[in-house]
PDB file of N, CA, C and O in Angstrom:
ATOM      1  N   UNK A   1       0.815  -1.191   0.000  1.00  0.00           N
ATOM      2  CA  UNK A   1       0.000   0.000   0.000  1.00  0.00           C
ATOM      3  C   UNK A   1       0.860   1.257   0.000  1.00  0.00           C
ATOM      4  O   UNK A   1       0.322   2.173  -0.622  1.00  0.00           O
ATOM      5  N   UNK A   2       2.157   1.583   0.574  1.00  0.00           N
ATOM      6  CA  UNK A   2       2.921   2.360   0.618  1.00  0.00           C
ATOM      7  C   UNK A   2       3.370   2.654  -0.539  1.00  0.00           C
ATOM      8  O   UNK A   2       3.594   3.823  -0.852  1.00  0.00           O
ATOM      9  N   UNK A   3       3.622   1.381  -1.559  1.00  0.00           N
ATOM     10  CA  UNK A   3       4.433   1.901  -2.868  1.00  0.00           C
ATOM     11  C   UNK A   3       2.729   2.756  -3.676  1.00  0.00           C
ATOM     12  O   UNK A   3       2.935   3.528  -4.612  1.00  0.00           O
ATOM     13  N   UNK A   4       1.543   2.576  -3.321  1.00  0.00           N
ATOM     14  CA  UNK A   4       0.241   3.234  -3.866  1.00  0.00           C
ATOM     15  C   UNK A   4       0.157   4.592  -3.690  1.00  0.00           C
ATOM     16  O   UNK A   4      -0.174   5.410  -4.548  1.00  0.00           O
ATOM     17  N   UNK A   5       0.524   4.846  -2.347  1.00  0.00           N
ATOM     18  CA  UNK A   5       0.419   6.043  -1.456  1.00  0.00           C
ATOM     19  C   UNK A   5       1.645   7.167  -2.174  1.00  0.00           C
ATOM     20  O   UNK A   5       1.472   8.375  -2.331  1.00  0.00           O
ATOM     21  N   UNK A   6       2.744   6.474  -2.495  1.00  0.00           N
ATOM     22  CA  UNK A   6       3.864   7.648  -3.243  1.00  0.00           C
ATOM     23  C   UNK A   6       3.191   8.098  -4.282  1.00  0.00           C
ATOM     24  O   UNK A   6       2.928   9.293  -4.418  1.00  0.00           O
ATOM     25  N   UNK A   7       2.720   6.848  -5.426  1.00  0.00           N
ATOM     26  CA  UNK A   7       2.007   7.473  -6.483  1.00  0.00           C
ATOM     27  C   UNK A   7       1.157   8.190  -6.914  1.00  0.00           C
ATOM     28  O   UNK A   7       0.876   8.408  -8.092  1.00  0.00           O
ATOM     29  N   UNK A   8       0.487   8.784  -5.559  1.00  0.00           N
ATOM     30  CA  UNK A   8      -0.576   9.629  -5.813  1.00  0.00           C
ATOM     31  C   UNK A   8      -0.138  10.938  -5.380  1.00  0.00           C
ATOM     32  O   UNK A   8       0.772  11.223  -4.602  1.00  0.00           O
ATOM     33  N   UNK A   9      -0.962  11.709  -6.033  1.00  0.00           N
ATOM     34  CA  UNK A   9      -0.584  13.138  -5.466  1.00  0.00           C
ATOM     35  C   UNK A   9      -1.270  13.395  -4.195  1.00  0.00           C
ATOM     36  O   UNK A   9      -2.080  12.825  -3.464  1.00  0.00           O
ATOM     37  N   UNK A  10      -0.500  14.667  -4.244  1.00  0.00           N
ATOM     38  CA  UNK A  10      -1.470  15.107  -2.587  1.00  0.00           C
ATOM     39  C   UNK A  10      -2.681  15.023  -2.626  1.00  0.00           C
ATOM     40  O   UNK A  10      -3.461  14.366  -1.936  1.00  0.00           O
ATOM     41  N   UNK A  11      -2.871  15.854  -3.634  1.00  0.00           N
ATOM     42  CA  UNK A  11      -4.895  16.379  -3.677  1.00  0.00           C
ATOM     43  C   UNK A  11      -5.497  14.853  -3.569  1.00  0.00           C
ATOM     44  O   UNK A  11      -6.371  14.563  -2.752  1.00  0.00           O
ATOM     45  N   UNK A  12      -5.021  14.069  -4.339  1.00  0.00           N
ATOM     46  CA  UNK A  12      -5.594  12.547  -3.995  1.00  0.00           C
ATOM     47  C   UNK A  12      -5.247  12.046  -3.011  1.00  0.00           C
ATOM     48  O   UNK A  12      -5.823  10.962  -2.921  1.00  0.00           O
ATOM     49  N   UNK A  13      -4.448  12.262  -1.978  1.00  0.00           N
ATOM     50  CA  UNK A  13      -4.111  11.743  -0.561  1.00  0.00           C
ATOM     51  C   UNK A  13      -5.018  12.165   0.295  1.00  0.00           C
ATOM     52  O   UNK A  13      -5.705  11.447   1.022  1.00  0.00           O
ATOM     53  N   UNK A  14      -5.039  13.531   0.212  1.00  0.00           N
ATOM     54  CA  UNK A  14      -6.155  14.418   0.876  1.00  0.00           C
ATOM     55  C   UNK A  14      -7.386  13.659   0.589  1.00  0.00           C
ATOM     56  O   UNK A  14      -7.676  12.670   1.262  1.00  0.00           O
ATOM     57  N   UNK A  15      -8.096  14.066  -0.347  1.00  0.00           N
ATOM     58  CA  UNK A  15      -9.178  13.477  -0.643  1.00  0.00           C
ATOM     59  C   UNK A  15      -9.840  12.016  -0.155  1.00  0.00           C
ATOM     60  O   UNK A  15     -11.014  11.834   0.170  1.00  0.00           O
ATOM     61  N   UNK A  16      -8.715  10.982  -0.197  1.00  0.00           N
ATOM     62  CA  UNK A  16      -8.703   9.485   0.419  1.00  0.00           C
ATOM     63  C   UNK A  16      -8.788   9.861   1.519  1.00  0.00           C
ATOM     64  O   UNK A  16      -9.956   9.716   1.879  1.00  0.00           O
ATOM     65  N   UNK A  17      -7.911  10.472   2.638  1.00  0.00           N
ATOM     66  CA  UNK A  17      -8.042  10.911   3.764  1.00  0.00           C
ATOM     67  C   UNK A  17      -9.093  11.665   4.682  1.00  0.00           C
ATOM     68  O   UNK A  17      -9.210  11.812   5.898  1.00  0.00           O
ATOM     69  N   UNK A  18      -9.789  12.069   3.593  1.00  0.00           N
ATOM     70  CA  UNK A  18     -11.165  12.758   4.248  1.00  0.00           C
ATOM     71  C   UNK A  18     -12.427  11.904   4.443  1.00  0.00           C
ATOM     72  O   UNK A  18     -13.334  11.849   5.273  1.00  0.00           O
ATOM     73  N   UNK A  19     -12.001  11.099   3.023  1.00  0.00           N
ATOM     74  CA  UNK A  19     -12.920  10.063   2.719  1.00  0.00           C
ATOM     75  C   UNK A  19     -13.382   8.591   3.983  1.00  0.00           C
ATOM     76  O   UNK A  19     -14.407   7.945   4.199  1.00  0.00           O
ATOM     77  N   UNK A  20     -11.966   8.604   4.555  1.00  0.00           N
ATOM     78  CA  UNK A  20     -11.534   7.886   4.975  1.00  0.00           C
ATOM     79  C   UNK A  20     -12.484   8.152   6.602  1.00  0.00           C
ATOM     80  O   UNK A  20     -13.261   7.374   7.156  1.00  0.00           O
ATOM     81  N   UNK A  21     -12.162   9.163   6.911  1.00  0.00           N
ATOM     82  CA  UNK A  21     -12.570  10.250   7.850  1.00  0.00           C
ATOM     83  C   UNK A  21     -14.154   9.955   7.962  1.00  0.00           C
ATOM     84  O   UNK A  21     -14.775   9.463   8.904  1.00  0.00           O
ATOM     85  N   UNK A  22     -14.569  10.365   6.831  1.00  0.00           N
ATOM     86  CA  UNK A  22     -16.579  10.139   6.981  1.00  0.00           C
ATOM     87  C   UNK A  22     -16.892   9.152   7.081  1.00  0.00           C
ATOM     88  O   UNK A  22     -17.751   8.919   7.932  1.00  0.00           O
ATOM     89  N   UNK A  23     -16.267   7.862   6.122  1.00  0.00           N
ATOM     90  CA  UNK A  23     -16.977   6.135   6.215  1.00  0.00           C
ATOM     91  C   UNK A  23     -16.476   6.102   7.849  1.00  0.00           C
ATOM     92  O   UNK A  23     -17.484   5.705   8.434  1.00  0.00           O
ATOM     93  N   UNK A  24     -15.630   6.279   8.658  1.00  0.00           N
ATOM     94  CA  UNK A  24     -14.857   5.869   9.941  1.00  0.00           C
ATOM     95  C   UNK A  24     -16.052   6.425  10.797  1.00  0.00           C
ATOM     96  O   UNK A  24     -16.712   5.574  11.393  1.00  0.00           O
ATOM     97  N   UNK A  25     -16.413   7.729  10.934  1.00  0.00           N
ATOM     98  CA  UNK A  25     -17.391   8.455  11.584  1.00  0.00           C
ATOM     99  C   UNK A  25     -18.794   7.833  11.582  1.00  0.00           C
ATOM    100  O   UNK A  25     -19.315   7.405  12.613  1.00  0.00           O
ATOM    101  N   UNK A  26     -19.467   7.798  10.201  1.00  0.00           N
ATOM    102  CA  UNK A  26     -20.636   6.927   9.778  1.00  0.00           C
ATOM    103  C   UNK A  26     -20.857   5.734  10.340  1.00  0.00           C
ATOM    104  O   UNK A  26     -21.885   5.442  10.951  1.00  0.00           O
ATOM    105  N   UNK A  27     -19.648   4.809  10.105  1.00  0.00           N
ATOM    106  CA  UNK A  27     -19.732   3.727  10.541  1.00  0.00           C
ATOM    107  C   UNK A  27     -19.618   3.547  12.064  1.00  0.00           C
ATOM    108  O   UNK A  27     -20.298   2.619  12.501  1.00  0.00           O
ATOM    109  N   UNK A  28     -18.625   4.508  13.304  1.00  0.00           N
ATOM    110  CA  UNK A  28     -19.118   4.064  14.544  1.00  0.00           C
ATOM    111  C   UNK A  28     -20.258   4.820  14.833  1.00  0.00           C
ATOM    112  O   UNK A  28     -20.721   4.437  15.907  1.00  0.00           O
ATOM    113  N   UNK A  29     -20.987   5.835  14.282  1.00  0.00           N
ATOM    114  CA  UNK A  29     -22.525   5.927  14.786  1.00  0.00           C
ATOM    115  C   UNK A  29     -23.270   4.849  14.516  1.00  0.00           C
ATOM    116  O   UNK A  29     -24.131   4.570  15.351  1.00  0.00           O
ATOM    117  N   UNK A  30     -23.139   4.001  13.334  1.00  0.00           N
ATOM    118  CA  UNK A  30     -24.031   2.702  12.653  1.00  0.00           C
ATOM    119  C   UNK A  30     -23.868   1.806  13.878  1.00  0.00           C
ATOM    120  O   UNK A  30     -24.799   1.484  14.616  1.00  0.00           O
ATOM    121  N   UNK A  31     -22.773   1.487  14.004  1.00  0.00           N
ATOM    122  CA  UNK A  31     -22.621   0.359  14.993  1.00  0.00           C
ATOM    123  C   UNK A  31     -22.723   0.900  16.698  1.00  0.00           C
ATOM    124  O   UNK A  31     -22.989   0.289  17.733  1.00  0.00           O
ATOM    125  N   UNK A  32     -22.452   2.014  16.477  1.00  0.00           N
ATOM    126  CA  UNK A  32     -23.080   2.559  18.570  1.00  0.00           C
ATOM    127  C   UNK A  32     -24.194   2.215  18.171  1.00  0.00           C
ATOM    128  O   UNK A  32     -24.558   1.128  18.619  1.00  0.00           O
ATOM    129  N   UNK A  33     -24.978   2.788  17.408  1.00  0.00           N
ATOM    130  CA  UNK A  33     -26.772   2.533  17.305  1.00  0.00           C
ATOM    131  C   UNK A  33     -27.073   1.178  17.781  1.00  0.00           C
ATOM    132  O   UNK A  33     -27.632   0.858  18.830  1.00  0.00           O
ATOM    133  N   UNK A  34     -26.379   0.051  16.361  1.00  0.00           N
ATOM    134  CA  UNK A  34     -26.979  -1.051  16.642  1.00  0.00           C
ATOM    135  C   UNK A  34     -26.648  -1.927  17.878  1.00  0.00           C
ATOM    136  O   UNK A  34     -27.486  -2.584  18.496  1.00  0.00           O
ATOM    137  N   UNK A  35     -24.901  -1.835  18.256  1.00  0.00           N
ATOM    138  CA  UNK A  35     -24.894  -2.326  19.766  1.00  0.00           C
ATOM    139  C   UNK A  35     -25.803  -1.860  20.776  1.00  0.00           C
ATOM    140  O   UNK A  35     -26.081  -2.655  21.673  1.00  0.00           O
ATOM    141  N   UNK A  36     -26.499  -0.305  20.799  1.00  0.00           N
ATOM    142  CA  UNK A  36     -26.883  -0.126  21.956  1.00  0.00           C
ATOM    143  C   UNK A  36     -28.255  -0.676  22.110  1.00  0.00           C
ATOM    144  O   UNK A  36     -28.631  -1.210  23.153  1.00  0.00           O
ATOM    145  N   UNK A  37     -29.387  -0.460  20.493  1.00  0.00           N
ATOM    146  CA  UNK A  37     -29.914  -1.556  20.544  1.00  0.00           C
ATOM    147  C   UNK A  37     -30.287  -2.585  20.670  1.00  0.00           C
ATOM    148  O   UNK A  37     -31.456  -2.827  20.968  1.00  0.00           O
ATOM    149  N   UNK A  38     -29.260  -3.607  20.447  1.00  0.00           N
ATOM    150  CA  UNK A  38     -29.021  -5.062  20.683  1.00  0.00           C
ATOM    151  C   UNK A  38     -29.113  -4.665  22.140  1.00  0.00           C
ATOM    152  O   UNK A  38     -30.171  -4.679  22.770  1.00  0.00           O
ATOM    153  N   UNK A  39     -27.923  -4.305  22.643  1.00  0.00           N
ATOM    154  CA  UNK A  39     -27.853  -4.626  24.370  1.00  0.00           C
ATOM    155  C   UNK A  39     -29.341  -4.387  24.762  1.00  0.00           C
ATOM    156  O   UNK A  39     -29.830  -5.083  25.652  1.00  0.00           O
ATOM    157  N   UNK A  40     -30.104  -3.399  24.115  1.00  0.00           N
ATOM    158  CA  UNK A  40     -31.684  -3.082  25.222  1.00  0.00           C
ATOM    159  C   UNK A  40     -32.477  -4.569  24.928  1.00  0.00           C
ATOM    160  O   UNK A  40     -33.066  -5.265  25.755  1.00  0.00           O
ATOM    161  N   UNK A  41     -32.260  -4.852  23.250  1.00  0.00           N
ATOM    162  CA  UNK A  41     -33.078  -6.011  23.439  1.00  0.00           C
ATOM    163  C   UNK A  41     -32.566  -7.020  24.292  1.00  0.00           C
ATOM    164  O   UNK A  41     -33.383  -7.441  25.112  1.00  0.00           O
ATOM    165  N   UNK A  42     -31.494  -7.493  24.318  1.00  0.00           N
ATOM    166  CA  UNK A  42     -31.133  -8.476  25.263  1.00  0.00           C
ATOM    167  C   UNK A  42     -31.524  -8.304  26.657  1.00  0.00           C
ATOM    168  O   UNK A  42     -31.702  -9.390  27.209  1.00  0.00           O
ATOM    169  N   UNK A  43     -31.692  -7.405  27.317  1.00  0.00           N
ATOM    170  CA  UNK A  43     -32.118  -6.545  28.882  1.00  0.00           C
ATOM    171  C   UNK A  43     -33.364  -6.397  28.752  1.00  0.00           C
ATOM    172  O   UNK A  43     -33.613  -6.256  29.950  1.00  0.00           O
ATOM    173  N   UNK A  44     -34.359  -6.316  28.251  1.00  0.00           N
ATOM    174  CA  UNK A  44     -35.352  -6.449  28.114  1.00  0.00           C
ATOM    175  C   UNK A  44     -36.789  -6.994  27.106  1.00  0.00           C
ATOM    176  O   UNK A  44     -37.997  -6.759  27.108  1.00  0.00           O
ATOM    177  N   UNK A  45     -35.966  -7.726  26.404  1.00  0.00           N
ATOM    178  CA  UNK A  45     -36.932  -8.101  25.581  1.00  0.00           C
ATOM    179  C   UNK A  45     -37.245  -9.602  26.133  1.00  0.00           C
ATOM    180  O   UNK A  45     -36.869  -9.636  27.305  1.00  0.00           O
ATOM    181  N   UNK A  46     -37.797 -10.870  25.730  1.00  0.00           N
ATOM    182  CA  UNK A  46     -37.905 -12.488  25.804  1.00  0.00           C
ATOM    183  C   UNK A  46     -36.788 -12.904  24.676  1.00  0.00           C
ATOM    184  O   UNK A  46     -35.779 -13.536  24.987  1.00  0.00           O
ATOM    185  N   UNK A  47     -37.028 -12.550  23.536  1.00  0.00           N
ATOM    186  CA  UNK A  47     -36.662 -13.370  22.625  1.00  0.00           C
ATOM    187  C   UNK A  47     -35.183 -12.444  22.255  1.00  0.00           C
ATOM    188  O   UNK A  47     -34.935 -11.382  21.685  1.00  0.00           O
ATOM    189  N   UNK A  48     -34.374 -13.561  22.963  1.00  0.00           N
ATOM    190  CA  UNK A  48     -32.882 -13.011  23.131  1.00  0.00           C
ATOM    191  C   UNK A  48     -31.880 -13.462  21.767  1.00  0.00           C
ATOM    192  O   UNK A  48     -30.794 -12.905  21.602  1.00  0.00           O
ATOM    193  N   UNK A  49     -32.414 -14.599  20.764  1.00  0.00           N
ATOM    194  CA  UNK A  49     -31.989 -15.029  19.925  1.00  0.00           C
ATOM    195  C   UNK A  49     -31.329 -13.890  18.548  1.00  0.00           C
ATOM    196  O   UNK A  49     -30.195 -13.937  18.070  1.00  0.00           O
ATOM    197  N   UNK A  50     -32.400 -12.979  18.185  1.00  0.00           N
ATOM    198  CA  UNK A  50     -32.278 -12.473  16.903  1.00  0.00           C
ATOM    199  C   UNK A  50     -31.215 -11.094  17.681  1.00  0.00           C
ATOM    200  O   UNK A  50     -30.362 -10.632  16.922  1.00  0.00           O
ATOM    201  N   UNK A  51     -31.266 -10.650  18.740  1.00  0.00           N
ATOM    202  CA  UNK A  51     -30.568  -9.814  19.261  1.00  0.00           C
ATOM    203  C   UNK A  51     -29.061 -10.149  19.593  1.00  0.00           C
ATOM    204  O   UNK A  51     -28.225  -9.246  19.616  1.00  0.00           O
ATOM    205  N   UNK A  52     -28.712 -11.537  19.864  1.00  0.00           N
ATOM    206  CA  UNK A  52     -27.511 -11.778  20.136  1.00  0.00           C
ATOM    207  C   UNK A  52     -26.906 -12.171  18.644  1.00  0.00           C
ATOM    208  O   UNK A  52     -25.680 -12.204  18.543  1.00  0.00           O
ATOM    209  N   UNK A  53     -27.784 -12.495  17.384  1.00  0.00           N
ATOM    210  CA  UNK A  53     -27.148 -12.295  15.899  1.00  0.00           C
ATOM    211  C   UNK A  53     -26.654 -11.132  16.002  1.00  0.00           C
ATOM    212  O   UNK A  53     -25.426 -11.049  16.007  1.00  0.00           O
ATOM    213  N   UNK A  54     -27.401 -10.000  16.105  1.00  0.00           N
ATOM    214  CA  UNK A  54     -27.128  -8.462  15.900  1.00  0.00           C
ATOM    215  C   UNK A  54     -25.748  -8.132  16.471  1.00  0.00           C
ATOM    216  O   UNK A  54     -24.827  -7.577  15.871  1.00  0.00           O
ATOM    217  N   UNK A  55     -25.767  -8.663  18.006  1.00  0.00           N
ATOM    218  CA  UNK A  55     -24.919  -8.070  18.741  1.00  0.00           C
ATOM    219  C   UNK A  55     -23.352  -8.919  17.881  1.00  0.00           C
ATOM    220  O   UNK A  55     -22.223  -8.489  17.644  1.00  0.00           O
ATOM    221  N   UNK A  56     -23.888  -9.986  17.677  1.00  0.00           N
ATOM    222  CA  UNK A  56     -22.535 -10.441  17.115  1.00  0.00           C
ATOM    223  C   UNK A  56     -21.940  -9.748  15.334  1.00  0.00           C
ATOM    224  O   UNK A  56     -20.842  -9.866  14.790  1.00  0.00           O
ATOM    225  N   UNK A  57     -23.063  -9.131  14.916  1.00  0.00           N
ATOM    226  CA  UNK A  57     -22.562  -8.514  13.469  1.00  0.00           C
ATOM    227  C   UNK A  57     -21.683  -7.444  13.998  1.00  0.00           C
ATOM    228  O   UNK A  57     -20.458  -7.373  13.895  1.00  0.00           O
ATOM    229  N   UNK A  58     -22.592  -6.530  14.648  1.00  0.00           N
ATOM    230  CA  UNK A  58     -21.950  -5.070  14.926  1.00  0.00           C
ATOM    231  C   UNK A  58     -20.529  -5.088  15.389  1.00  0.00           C
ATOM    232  O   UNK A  58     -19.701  -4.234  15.072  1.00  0.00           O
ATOM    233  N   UNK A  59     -20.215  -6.517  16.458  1.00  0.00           N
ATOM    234  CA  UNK A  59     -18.970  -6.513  16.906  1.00  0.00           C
ATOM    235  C   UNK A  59     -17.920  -6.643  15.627  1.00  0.00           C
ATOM    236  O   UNK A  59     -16.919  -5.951  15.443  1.00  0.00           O
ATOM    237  N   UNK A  60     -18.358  -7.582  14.901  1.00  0.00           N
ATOM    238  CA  UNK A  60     -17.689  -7.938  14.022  1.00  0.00           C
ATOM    239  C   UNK A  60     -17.518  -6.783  12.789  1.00  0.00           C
ATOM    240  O   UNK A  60     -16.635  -6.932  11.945  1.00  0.00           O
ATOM    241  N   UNK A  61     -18.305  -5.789  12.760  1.00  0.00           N
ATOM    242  CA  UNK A  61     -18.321  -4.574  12.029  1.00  0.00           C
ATOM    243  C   UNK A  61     -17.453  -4.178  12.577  1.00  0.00           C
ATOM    244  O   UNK A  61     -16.534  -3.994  11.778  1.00  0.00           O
ATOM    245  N   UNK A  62     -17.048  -3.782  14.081  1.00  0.00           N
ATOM    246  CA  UNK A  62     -16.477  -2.749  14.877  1.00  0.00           C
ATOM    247  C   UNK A  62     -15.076  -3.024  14.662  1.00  0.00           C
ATOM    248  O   UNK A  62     -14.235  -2.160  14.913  1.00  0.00           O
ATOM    249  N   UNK A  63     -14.639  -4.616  14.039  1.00  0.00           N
ATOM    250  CA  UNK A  63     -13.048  -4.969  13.484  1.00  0.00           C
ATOM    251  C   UNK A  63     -12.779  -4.051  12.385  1.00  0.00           C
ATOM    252  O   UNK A  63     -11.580  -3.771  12.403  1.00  0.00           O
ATOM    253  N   UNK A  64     -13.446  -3.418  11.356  1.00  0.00           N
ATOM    254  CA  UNK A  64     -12.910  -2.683  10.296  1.00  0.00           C
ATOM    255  C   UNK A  64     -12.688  -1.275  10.575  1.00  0.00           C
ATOM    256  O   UNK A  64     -12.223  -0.572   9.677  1.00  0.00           O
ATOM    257  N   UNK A  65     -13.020  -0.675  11.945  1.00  0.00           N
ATOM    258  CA  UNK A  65     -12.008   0.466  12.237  1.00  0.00           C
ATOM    259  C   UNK A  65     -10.655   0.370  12.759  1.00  0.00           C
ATOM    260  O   UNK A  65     -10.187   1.477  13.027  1.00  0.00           O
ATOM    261  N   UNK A  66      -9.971  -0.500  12.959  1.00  0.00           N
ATOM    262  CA  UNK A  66      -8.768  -0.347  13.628  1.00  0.00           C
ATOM    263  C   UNK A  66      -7.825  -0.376  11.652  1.00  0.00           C
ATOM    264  O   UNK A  66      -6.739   0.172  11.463  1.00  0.00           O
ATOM    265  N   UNK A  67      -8.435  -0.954  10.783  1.00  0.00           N
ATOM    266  CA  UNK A  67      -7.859  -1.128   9.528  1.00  0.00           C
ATOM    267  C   UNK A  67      -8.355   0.117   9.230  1.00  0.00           C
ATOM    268  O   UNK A  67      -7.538   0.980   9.554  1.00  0.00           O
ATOM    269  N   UNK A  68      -9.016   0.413   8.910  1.00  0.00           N
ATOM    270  CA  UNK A  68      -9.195   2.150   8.694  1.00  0.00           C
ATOM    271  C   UNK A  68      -8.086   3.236   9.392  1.00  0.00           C
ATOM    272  O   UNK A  68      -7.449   4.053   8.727  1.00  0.00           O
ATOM    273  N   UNK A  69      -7.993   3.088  10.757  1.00  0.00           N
ATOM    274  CA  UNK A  69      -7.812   3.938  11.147  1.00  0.00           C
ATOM    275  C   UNK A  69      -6.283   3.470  10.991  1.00  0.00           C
ATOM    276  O   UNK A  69      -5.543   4.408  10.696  1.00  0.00           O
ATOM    277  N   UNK A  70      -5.807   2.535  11.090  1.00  0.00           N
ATOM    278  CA  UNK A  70      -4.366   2.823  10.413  1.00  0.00           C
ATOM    279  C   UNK A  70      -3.605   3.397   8.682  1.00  0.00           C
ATOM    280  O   UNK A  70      -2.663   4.015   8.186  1.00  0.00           O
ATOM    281  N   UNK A  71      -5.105   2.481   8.291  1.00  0.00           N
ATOM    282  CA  UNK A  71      -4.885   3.406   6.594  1.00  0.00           C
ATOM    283  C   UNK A  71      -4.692   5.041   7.034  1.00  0.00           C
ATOM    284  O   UNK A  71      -3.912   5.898   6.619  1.00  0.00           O
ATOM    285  N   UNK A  72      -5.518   5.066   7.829  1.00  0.00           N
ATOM    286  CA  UNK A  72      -5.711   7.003   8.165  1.00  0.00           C
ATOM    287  C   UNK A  72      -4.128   7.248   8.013  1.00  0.00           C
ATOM    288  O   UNK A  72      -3.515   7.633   7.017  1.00  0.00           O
ATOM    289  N   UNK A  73      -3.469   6.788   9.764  1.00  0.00           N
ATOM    290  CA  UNK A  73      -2.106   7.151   9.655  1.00  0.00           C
ATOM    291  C   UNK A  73      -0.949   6.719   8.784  1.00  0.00           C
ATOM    292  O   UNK A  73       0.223   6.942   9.086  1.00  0.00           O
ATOM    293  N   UNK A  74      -1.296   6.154   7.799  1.00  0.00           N
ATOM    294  CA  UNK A  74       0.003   6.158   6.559  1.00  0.00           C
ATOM    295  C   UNK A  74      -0.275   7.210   5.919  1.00  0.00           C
ATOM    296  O   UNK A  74       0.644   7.942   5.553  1.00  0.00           O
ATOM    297  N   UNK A  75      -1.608   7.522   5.640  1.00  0.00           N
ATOM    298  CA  UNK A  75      -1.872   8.686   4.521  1.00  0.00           C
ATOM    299  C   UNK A  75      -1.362   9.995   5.529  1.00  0.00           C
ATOM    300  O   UNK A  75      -0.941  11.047   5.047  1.00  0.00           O
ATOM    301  N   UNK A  76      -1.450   9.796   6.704  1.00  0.00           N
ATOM    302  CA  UNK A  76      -0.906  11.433   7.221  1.00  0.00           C
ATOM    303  C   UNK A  76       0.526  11.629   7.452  1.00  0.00           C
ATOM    304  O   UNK A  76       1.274  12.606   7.425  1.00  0.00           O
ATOM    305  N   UNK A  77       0.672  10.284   7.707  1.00  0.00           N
ATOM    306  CA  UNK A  77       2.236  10.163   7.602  1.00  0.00           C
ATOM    307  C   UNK A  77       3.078  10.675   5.858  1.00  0.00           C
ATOM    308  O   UNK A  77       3.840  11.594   5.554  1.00  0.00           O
ATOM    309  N   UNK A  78       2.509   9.655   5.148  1.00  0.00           N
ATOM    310  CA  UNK A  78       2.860  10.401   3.794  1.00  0.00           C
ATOM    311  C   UNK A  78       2.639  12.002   3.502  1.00  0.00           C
ATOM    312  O   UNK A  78       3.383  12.764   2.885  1.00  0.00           O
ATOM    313  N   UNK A  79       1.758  12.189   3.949  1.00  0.00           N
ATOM    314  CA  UNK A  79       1.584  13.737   3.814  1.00  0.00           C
ATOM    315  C   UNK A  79       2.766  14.609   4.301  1.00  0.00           C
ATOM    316  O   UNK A  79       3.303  15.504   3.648  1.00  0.00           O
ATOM    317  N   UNK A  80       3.103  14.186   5.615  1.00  0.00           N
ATOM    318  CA  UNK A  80       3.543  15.232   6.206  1.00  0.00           C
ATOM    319  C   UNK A  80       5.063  14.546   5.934  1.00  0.00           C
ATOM    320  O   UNK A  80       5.952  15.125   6.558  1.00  0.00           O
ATOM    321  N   UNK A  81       5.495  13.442   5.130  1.00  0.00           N
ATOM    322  CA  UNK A  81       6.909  13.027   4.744  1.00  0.00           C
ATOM    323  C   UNK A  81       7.019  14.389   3.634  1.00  0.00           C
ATOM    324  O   UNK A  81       7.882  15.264   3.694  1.00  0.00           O
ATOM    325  N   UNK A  82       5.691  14.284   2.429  1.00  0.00           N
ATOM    326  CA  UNK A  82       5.549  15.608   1.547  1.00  0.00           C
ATOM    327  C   UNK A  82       6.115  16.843   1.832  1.00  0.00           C
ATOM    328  O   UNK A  82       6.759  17.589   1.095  1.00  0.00           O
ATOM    329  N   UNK A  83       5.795  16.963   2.980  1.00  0.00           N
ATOM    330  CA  UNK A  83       5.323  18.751   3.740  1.00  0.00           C
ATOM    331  C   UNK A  83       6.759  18.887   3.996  1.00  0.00           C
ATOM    332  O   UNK A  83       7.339  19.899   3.604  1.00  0.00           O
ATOM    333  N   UNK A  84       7.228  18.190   4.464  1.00  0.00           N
ATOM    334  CA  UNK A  84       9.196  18.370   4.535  1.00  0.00           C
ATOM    335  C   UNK A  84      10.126  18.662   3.517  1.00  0.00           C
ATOM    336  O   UNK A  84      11.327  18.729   3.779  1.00  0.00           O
TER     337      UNK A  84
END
């Protein structure tokens, strides 16, 4: 991914980087929502089945920010290798 990241220009680093920024944001409101959901159904609902599916997607959603958020820091890192 690093030899990708030289080849682009800034304005396209930037741009990936912002991009990067909104799906990251979007996505932990998506998944606070649906964990906090899940947890109420599990605490109060009977039927604990279709809620503990849920609870197990969202977790498993919640693995693709730590890969995001390191894409984040190569692209700022490259940037600011630029800025020097």
């Amino acid at each position: 991914m690093e030899n990708n990241l030289e080849s682009k220009s800034t304005k396209e680093l930037q741009g990936s980087l912002k991009g990067l920024k909104i799906i990251s944001i979007a996505l932990i409101i998506v998944i606070g929502l649906l964990l906090s959901i899940t947890i109420y159904g599990m605490l109060f609902k009977d039927n604990n089945a279709t809620f503990i599916a849920l609870f197990v997607v969202g977790v498993s959603c919640a693995a693709i920010l730590p890969v995001q958020f390191i894409s984040m820091k190569k692209i700022k890192t490259e940037l600011n290798s630029r800025e020097k």
